[in-house]
Every structure is written in structure tokens, then in C-alpha cells.
N, C-alpha and C positions, 0 to 999 in steps of 0.2 A: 504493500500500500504506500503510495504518494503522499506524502502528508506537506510537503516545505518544498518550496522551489525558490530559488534566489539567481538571478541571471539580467544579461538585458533587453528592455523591448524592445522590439520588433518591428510589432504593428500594433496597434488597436482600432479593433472597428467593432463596435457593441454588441451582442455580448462576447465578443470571440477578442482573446488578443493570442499575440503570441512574443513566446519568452525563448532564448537563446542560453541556456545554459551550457556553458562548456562545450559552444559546439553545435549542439543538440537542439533541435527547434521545438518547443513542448505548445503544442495548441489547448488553452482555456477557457470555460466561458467563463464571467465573472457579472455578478451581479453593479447594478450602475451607481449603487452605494461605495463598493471597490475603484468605478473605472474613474470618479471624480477626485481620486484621490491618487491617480498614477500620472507620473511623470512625463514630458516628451519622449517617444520613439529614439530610442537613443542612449535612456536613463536605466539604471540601477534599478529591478524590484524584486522585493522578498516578500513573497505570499503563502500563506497558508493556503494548503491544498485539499480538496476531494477526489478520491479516486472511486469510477462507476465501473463494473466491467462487464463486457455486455458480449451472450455469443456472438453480438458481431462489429464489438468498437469498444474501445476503453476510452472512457470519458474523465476529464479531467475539469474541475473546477475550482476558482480560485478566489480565495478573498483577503481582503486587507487586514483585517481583525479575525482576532481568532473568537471573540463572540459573533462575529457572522456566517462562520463557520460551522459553532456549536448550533445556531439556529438554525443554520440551513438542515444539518445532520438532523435534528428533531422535526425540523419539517417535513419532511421526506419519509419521516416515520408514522404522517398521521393518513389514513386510510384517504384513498383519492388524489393523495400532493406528492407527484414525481419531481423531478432536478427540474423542469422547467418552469412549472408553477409556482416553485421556491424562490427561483432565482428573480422570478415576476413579482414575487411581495416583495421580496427583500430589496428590488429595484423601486419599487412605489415607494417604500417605508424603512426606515432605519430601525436596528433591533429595541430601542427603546420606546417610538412609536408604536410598532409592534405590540408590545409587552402592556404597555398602556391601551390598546384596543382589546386585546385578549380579558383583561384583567376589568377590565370596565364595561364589557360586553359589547361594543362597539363594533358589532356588525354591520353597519352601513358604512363606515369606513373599509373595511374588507371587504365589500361588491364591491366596490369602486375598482379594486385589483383587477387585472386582465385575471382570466379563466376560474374567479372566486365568483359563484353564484351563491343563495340564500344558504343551502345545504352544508356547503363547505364551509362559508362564514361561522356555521352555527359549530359546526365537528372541530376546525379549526380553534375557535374559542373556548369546549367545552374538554377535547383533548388536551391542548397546547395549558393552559392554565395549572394543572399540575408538575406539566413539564420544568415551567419556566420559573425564575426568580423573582421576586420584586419587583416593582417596575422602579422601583430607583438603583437597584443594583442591574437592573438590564440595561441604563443607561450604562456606566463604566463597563458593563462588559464586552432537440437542437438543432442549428441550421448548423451545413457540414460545406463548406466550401474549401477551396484547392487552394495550397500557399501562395501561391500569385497573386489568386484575386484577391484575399487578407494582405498580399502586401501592397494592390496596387490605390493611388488617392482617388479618393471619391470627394460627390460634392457633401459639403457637411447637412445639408438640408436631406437630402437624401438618402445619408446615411442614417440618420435620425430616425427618419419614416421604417428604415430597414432593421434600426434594434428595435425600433417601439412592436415593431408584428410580430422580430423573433421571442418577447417579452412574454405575447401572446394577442396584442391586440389589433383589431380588424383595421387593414389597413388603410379606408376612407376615414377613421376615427384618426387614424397614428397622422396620416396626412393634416387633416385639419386639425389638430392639436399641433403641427410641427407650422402649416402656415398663421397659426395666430399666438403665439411668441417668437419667432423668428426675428433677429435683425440684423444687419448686415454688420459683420466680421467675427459673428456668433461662430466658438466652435462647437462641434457635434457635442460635446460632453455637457454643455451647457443650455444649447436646444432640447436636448434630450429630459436633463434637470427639472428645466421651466415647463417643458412639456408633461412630465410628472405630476409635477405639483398641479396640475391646470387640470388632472384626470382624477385625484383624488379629493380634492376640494368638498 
């Protein structure tokens, strides 16, 4: 099992980046909680790791904190929530937000999520709440493309639109959430941000 990767990036184009270690090109998806918090193409990063293994692909996922890690791993344990659905809350919401919806019963903040309907909202909250800590200790705590096209630039508008569908959300939604914060010399990490917060509101 994969647990720690430390190398430099690459690429990143949401949720996929890819890391250079020693060589070695390791492709990850990372939640967009992680990807506002990574350096220019170029830069140093150490990530805590997931590792999926699948009869037919090992899946690697990555995040900046190891309490988004721990939560991903607990999410994934709750009946109906695979790696993609996780990485889709954990992209809407930071694990302390999280922990504060769970714990407060705030299921209308979790529809809000790509692929979280009433159901899950409710399992999620009714699960997840023993799992979790306090909500003031949770504060301090896939699409498959070919290396080329992850390395080659795209426009940031429309890379946006391209994490927001792999997140899970429909893409005339991820569009028009991407043309109404959009402004010119926005990059993707940031369109994407704003476009977040504009879907959970």
C-alpha cells in the first residue's frame, strides 16, 4: 500500500495531477481542497496517499492533510460512497465543514454535493457521526486520460467545466457555474473555488 508520495509536479488539471518521483511518473486524483493548496508545475509536493486496487487499474489518490485522508478513508466506508463521490464532498467542503453538517444534521447542505441525493445525505449523516470527532477537533485535523493530454495546457475556463463533471456534476450546471464567476486572468484553481462555493450556497 501507497501511503506518502513526495516528488515534483508535473501537471495538474483537476482532479488528476501528476507527481515525478525519482523518475517515476505516479498519476492522482486529489480532491480540490488539496489542489488549492499545491504549488506551480514545477514545485516540490508531499502528499498523503490512497491506494485502490482494482482487477483492472490501481488507483491512486492524494491529499494534502492527513485529516483529509482519514475522511476520505471513512467515507468510502459508508454504504453507496465510492472514491468518487468522496472526493466530490471533500471538493465542495473542507473536513471541518463537513463534521459541522454531519453533526448538526444538515442535510441540505449535502444535496447540494454532486451525486449526494436525500438518501445518502441522510446515511451519510447518520453513519459518518459516530465515525467522526468533534466538530472543533475536525477543524485541526474517474476520468482516465493518456500522459500527454495531462501534460498538455488547456484553457482555464474549460478546464474548470472539465473537473467540475469529473467531481460529478452535469455539465450544462459545471458550465454555467464556470460562466458566472469567471474573470479574466482567473486561474483554473480559482474558477473552480468560486464555482464551489456558488453550488453549495
Amino acid at each position: 500500500m501507497i501511503g506518502w508520495l513526495s516528488g515534483t509536479l508535473r501537471a495538474k488539471h483537476p482532479p488528476l495531477l501528476l507527481l515525478d518521483v525519482h523518475g517515476v511518473g505516479y498519476e492522482l486524483e486529489a480532491p480540490m481542497t488539496t489542489f488549492y493548496d499545491l504549488p506551480a508545475p514545477g514545485g516540490v509536493v508531499s502528499l498523503y496517499t490512497h491506494q485502490v486496487v482494482r482487477e483492472d487499474a490501481h488507483l491512486l489518490y492524494g491529499f494534502a492533510r492527513h485529516a483529509e485522508r482519514d475522511l476520505f478513508r471513512m467515507l468510502i466506508r459508508v454504504s453507496g460512497v465510492g472514491p468518487k463521490l468522496a472526493l466530490g464532498i471533500l471538493s465542495g467542503m473542507d473536513a471541518s465543514q463537513f463534521g459541522r453538517c454531519v453533526f448538526e444534521g444538515d442535510t441540505a447542505s449535502l444535496v447540494r454535493l454532486p451525486g449526494v441525493g436525500k438518501k445518502t445525505a441522510e446515511r451519510l449523516v447518520i453513519e459518518m457521526r459516530d465515525r467522526l470527532n468533534a466538530p472543533e477537533e475536525t477543524v485541526a485535523a474517474g476520468l482516465a486520460r493518456p500522459a500527454d493530454a495531462l501534460l498538455a495546457p488547456t484553457d482555464p475556463r474549460a478546464e474548470a467545466v472539465s473537473a467540475l463533471v469529473a467531481l460529478g456534476y452535469r455539465p450544462a450546471d459545471a458550465a454555467q457555474r464556470v460562466r458566472g464567476v469567471v474573470q479574466e486572468g482567473m486561474v483554473c484553481e480559482e474558477i473552480i473555488r468560486l464555482a464551489l462555493q456558488s453550488m453549495v450556497r
